[in-house]
C-alpha positions as CSV (number, residue, x, y, z in Angstrom):
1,X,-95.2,5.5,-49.6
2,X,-94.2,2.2,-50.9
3,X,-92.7,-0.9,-49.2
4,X,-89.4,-0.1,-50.7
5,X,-89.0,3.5,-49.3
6,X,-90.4,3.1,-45.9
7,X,-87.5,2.1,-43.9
8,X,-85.4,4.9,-45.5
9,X,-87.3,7.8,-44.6
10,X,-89.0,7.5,-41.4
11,X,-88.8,7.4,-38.0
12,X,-87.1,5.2,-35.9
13,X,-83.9,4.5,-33.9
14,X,-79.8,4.2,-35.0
15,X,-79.5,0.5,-33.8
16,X,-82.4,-1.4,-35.1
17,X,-80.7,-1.5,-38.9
18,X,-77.6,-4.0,-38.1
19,X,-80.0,-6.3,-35.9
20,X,-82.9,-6.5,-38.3
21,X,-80.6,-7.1,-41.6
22,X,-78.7,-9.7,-39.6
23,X,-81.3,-11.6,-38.1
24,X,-83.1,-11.2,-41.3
25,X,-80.5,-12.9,-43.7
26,X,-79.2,-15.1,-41.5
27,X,-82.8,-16.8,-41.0
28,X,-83.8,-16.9,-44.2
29,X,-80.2,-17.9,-45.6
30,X,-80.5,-21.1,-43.2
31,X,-84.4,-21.8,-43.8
32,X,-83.2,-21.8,-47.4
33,X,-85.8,-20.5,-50.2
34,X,-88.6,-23.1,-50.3
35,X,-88.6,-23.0,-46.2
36,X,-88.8,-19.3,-45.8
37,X,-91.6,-18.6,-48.8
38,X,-93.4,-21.5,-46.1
39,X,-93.0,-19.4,-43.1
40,X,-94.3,-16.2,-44.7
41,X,-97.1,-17.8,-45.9
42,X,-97.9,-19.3,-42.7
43,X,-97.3,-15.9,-41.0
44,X,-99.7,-14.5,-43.4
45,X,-102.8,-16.9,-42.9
46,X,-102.5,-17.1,-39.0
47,X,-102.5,-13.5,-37.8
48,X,-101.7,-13.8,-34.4
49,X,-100.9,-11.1,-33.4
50,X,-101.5,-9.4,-29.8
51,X,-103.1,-6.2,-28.8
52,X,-103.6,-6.0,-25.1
53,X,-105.0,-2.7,-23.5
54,X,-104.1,-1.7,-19.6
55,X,-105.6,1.6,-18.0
56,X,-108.6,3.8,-18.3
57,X,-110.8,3.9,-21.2
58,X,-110.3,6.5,-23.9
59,X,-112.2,8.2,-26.5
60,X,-111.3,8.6,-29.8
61,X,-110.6,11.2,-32.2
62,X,-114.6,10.0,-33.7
63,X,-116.2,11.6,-29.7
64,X,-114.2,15.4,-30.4
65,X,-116.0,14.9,-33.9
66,X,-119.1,14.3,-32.9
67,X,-118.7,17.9,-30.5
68,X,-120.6,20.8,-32.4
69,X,-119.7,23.4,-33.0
70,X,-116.1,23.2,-31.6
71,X,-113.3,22.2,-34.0
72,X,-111.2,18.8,-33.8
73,X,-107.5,19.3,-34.6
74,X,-104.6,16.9,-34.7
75,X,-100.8,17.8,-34.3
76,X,-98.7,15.3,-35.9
77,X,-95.0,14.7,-34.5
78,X,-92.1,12.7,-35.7
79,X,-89.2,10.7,-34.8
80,X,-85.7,10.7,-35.9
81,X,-84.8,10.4,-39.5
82,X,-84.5,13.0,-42.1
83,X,-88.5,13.8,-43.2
84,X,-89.8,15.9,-45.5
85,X,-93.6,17.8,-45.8
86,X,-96.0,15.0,-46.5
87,X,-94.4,12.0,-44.6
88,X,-98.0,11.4,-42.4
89,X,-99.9,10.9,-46.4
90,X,-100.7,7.2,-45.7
91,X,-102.0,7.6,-41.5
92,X,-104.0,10.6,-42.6
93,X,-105.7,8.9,-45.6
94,X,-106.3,5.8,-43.4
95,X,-107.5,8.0,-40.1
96,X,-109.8,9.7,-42.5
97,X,-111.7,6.2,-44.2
98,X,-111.8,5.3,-40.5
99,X,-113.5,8.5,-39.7
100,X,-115.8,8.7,-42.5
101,X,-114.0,12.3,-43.6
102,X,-114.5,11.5,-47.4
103,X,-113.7,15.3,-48.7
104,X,-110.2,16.7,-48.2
105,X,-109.4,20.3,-49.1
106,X,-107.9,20.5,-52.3
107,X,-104.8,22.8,-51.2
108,X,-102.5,22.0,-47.9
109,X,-101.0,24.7,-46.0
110,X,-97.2,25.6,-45.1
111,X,-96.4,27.5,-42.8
112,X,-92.4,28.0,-42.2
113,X,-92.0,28.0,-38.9
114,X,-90.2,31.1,-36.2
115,X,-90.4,32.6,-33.6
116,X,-89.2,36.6,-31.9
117,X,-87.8,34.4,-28.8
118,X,-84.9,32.8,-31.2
119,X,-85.0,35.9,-34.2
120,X,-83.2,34.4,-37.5
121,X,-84.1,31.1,-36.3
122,X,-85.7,28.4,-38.8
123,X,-87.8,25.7,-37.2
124,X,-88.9,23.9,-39.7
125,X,-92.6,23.1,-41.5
126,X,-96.4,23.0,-40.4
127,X,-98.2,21.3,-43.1
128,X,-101.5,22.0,-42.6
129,X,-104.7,19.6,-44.5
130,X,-108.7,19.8,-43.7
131,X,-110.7,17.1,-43.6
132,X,-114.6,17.0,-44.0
133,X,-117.9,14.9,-44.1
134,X,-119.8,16.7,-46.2
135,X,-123.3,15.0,-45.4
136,X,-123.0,15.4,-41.5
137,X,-120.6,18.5,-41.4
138,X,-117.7,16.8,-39.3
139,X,-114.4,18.2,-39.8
140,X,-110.8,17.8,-38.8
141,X,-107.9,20.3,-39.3
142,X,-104.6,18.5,-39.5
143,X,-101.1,20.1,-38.2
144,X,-98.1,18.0,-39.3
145,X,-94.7,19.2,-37.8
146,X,-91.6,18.7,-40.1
147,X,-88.7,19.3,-37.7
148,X,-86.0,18.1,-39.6
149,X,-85.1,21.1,-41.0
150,X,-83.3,21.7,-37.5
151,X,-80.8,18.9,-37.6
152,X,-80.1,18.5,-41.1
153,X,-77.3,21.3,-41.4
154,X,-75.6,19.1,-38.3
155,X,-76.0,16.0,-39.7
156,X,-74.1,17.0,-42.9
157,X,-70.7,16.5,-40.8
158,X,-71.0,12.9,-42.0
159,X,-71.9,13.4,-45.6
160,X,-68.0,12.4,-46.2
161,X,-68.8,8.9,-45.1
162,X,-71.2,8.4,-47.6
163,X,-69.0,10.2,-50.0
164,X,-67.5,8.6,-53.3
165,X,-64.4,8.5,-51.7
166,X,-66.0,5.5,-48.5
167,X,-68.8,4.3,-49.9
168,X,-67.2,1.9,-52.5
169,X,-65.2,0.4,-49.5
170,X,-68.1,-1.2,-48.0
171,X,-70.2,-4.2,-49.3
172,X,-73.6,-3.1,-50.4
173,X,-75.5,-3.6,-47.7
174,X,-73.1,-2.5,-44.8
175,X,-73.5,0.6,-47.0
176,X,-77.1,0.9,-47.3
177,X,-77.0,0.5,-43.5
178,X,-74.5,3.5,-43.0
179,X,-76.5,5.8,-44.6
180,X,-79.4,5.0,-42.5
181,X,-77.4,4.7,-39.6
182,X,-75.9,8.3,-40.7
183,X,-79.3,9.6,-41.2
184,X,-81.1,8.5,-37.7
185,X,-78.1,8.1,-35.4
186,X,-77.7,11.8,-34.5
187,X,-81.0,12.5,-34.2
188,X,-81.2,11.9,-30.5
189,X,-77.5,12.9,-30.2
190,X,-78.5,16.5,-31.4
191,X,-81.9,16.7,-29.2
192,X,-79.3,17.2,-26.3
193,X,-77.5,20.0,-27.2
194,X,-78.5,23.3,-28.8
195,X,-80.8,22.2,-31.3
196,X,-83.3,21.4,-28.4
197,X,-84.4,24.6,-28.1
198,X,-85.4,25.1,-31.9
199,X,-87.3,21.5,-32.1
200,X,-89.4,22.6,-28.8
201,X,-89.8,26.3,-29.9
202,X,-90.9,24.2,-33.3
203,X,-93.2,22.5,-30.9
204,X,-94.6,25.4,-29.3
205,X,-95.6,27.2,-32.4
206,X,-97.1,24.2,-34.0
207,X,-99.5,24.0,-30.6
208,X,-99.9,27.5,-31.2
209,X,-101.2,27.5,-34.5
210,X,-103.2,24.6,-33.9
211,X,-104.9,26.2,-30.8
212,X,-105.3,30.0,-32.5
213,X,-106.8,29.4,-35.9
214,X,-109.1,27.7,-37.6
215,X,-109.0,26.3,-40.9
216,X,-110.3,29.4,-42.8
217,X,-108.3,31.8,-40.6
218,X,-105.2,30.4,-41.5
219,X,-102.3,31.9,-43.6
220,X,-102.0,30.8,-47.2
221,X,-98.1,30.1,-46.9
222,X,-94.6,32.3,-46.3
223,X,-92.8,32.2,-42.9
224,X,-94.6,33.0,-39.9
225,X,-95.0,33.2,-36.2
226,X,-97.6,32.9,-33.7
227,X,-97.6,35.5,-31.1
228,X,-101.2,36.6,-30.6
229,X,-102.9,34.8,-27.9
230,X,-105.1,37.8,-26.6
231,X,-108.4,37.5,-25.2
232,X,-110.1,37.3,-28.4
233,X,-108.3,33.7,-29.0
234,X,-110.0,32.5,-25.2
235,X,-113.5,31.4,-26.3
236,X,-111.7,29.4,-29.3
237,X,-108.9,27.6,-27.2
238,X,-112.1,26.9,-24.7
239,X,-114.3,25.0,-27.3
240,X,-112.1,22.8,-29.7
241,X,-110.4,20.0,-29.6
242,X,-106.6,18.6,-29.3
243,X,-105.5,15.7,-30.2
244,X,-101.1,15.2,-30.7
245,X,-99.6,12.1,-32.4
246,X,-95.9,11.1,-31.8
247,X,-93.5,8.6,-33.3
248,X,-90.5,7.2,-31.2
249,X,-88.3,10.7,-30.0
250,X,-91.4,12.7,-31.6
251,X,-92.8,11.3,-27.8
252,X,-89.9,13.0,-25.8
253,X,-90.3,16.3,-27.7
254,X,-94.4,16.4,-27.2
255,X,-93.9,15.9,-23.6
256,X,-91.0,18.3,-23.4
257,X,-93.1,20.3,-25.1
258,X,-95.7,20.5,-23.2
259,X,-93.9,20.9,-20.5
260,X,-91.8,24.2,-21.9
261,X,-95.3,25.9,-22.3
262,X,-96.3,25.1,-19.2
263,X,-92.9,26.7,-17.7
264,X,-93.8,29.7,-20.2
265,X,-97.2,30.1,-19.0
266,X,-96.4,29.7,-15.5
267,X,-93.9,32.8,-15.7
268,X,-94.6,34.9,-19.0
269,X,-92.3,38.0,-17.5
270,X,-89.3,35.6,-17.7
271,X,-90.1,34.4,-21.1
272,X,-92.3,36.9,-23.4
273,X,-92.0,40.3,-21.7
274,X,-88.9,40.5,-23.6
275,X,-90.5,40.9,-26.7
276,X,-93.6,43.1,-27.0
277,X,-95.0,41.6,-30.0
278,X,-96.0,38.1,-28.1
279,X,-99.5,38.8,-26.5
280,X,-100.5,36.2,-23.6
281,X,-103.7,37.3,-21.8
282,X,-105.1,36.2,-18.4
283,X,-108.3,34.3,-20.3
284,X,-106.3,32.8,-22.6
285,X,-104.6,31.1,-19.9
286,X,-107.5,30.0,-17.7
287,X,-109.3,28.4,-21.3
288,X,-106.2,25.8,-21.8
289,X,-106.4,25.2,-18.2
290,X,-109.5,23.7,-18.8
291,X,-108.7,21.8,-21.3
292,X,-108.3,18.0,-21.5
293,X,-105.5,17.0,-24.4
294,X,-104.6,13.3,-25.4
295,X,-101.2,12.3,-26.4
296,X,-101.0,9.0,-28.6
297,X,-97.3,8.0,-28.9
298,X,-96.6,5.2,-30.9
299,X,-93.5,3.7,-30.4
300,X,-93.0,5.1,-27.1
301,X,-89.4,5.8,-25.7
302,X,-90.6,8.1,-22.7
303,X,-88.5,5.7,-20.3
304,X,-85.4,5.1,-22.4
305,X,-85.1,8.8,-23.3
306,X,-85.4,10.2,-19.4
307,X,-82.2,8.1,-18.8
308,X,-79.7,10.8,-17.6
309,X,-81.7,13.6,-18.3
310,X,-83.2,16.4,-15.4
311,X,-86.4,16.2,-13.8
312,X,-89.4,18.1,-14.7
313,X,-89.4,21.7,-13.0
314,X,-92.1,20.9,-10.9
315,X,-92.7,16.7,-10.0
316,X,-94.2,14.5,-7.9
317,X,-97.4,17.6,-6.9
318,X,-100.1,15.7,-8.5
319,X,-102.6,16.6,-6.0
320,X,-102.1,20.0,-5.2
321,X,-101.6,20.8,-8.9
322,X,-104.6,18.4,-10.3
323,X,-107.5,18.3,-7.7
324,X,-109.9,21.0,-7.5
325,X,-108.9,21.3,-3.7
326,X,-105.4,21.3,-3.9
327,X,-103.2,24.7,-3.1
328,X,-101.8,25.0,-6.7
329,X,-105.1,23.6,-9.0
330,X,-104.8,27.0,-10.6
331,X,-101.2,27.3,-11.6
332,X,-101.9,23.8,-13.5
333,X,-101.1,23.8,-17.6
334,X,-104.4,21.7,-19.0
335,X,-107.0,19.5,-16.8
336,X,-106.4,16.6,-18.0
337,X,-103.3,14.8,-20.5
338,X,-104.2,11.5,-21.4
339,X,-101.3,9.8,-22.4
340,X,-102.0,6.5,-24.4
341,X,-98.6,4.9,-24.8
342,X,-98.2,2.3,-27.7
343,X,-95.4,-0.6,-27.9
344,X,-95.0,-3.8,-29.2
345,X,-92.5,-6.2,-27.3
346,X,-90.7,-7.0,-30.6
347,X,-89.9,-3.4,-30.9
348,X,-86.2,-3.3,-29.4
349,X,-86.3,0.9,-29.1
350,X,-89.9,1.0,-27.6
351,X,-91.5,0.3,-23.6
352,X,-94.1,0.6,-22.0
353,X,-94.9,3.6,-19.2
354,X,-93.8,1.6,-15.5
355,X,-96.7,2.9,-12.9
356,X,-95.2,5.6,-11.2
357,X,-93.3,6.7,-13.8
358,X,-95.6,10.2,-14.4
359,X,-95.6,11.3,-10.6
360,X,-91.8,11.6,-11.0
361,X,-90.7,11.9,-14.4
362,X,-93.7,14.1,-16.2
363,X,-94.5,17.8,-14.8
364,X,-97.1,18.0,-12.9
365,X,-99.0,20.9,-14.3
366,X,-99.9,18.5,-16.8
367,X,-102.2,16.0,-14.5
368,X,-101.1,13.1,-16.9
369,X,-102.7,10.1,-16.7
370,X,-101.1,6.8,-18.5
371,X,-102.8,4.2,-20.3
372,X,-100.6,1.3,-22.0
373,X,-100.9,-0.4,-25.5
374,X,-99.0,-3.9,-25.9
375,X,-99.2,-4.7,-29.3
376,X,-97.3,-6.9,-31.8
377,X,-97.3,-4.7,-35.3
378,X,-94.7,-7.1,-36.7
379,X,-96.0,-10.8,-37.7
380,X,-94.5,-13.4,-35.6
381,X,-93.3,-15.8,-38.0
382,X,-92.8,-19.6,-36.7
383,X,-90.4,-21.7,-38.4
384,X,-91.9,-24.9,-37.9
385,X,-90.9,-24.9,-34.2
386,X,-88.0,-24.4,-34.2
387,X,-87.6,-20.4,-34.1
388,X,-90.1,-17.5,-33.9
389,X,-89.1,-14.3,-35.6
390,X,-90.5,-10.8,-35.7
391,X,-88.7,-8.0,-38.0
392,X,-87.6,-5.4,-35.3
393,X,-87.5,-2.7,-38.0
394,X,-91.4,-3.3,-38.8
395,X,-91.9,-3.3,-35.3
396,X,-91.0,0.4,-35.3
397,X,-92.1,2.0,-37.8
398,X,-95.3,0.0,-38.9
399,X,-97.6,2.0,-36.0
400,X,-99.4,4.4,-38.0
401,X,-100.7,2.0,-40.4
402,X,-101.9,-0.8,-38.3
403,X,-105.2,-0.8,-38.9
404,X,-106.0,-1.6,-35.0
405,X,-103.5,1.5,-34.4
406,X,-105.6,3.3,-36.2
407,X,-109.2,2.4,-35.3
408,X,-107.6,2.9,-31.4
409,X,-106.7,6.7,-32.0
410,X,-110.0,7.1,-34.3
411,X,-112.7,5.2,-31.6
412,X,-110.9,4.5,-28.6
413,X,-111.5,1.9,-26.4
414,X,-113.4,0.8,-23.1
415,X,-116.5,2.8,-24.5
416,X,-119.2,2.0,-26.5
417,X,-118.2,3.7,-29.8
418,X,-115.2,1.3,-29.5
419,X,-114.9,-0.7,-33.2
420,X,-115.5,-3.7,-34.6
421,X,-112.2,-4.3,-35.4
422,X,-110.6,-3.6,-31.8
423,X,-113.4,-5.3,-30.0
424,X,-112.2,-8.6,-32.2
425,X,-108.7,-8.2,-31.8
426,X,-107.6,-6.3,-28.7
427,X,-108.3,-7.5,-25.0
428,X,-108.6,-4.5,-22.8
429,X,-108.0,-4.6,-18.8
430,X,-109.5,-1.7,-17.0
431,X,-106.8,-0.2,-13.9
432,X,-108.7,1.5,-11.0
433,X,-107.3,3.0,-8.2
């Protein structure tokens, strides 16, 4: 993925185009040629950057690793934007140099997503890749969810205005803008009506995969579903480890997510005795309640996107639902969802998680606990005192190849695996209650 073709094809929000490209040309059109080259440089010799850590500390992906002989798998989730198979290629190839996985299977893995609860539906892509150290033995299975299959029919309504018969109107850059606008503006649009269901049910079938199989179990490709979580799949759901990734509304669908399984699990006669083919056993069940998952959203719009929406089936029962003596401990989804929540302050489209905000706004099956990341991914370029400026677009879509990013979800923080490079740049604060 090159610098040129990065902005078009990921991730990231409908008003962050006009604002960057204004602010953009308007600075460097005043600085004038000799004075911007200056700032860049000086943006590039003084990395200044911020990286400031509040919460628990957290393991990273390098501790699930280091577990034998469990399994460590990563689900992969994106934001808005059209995507196709393949779009996580540069994260993956920097999370496995960080993790020393030097041997990646030669073939990847697609599975065309569907489920019996929505027959004749399409949801979309799992790419699957595997990831080894062949001297130690430690492996990673990788799960990348391509949902934008979903809203791409919908999103052709506005083809025409990108059309030969518009597009010549508009000066060329209002016109690149439109077609990005085009492409990423709906995306959150669509999320509230019908096509919610698909992109969760895309979810849900993703975790499934992820939690069911193992690398060598897998399908080698064709359309498929995942319906078979009988007893045999308990001791294998019990002993690995899960580890999601989000980008900007890839967040909002992990949590929503989650939270549709845990509505599934917590009545499977309303949802899967409809269709005999979906098994669902007791012990299958009581394994993922034991388990303990972490989300790493990067980019996080958790707060932004619960504006106007409903609350979570079940909120504000963190105790009865997440302590081993409260009345509901065994109706809970997972033990434990550790929720580290990236942002940079330059990012207009991305917050941090306000304390309070998982006791009401996040189910309570899923005993979330929140941990924050400020951190400036965009340089902060200083134009001789006068201005600072940080490109808002970078801001949102340069998360999963920050190298601090990175080393965060590979070794964590707080412990004593943490990295070199995060010990050096980050300053973490440690919240107790």
């Amino acid at each position: 993925m090159n610098k040129l073709t990065k902005p078009l094809i990921i991730k990231s929000s409908w008003l962050l185009p006009s604002l960057t490209f204004a602010i953009l040309l308007s600075g460097c059109a005043s600085l004038g040629k000799g004075a911007a080259e200056a700032v860049l440089e000086q943006a590039d010799s003084q990395d200044t950057r911020q990286c400031q850590v509040w919460g628990k500390p957290f393991l990273g992906i390098a501790a699930d690793l280091a577990k034998k002989p469990s399994k460590t798998k990563v689900l992969f989730v994106h934001g808005v934007g059209d995507h196709l198979p393949g779009y996580t290629t540069q994260f993956l190839e920097k999370l496995g140099k960080e993790l020393n996985l030097n041997v990646r299977s030669e073939n990847q893995i697609d599975i065309a997503l569907n489920t019996p609860l929505l027959p004749g539906k399409n949801l979309g892509n799992l790419r699957i890749s595997h990831l080894l150290n062949e001297q130690n033995g430690k492996e990673l299975t990788f799960y990348e969810l391509t949902w934008s299959e979903i809203t791409r029919a919908e999103k052709s309504l506005l083809d025409f205005d990108t059309s030969g018969e518009y597009q010549f109107r508009r000066a060329g850059i209002n016109g690149l803008l439109k077609k990005f606008s085009n492409d990423t503006g709906p995306d959150p649009i669509i999320y509230l009506g019908q096509s919610r269901e698909l992109i969760l049910a895309a979810y849900a079938q993703s975790f499934c995969w992820m939690a069911t199989r193992n690398w060598g179990d897998l399908p080698a490709s064709g359309k498929h579903a995942c319906i078979d979580l009988n007893d045999s799949k308990a001791e294998l759901i019990a002993k690995d480890n899960y580890v999601v990734v989000s980008h900007s509304l890839g967040s909002r669908i992990a949590i929503d997510g989650m939270q549709r399984i845990a509505e599934m699990l917590a009545a499977p006669q309303k949802y899967l005795n409809t269709n005999k083919n979906i098994k669902l056993s007791p012990k299958t069940i009581a394994a993922l309640q034991q388990k303990h998952i972490t989300l790493f959203m990067l980019s996080n719009q958790l707060p932004m996107l619960q504006l106007g929406r409903e609350l979570p089936e079940v909120a504000g029962q963190g105790a009865t639902y997440c302590d081993p003596k409260g009345a509901n401990y065994n109706k809970r989804m997972v033990s434990k969802t550790n929720i580290i929540a990236f942002s940079d302050p330059n990012d207009l489209l991305s917050y941090g998680i306000p304390p309070g905000f998982s006791e009401k706004y996040i189910d309570s099956r899923l005993c979330a606990d929140i941990t924050n990341v400020n951190i400036n991914i965009a340089k902060i370029m200083d134009a001789f005192g006068i201005v600072e400026l940080a490109n808002p677009m970078e801001a949102h879509v340069g998360y999963d190849t920050d190298d601090r990013v990175v080393s965060l979800i590979a070794e964590g923080i707080g412990n004593p695996a943490t990295s070199a490079l995060v010990k050096q740049r980050c300053e973490f604060t440690k919240e107790v209650q």
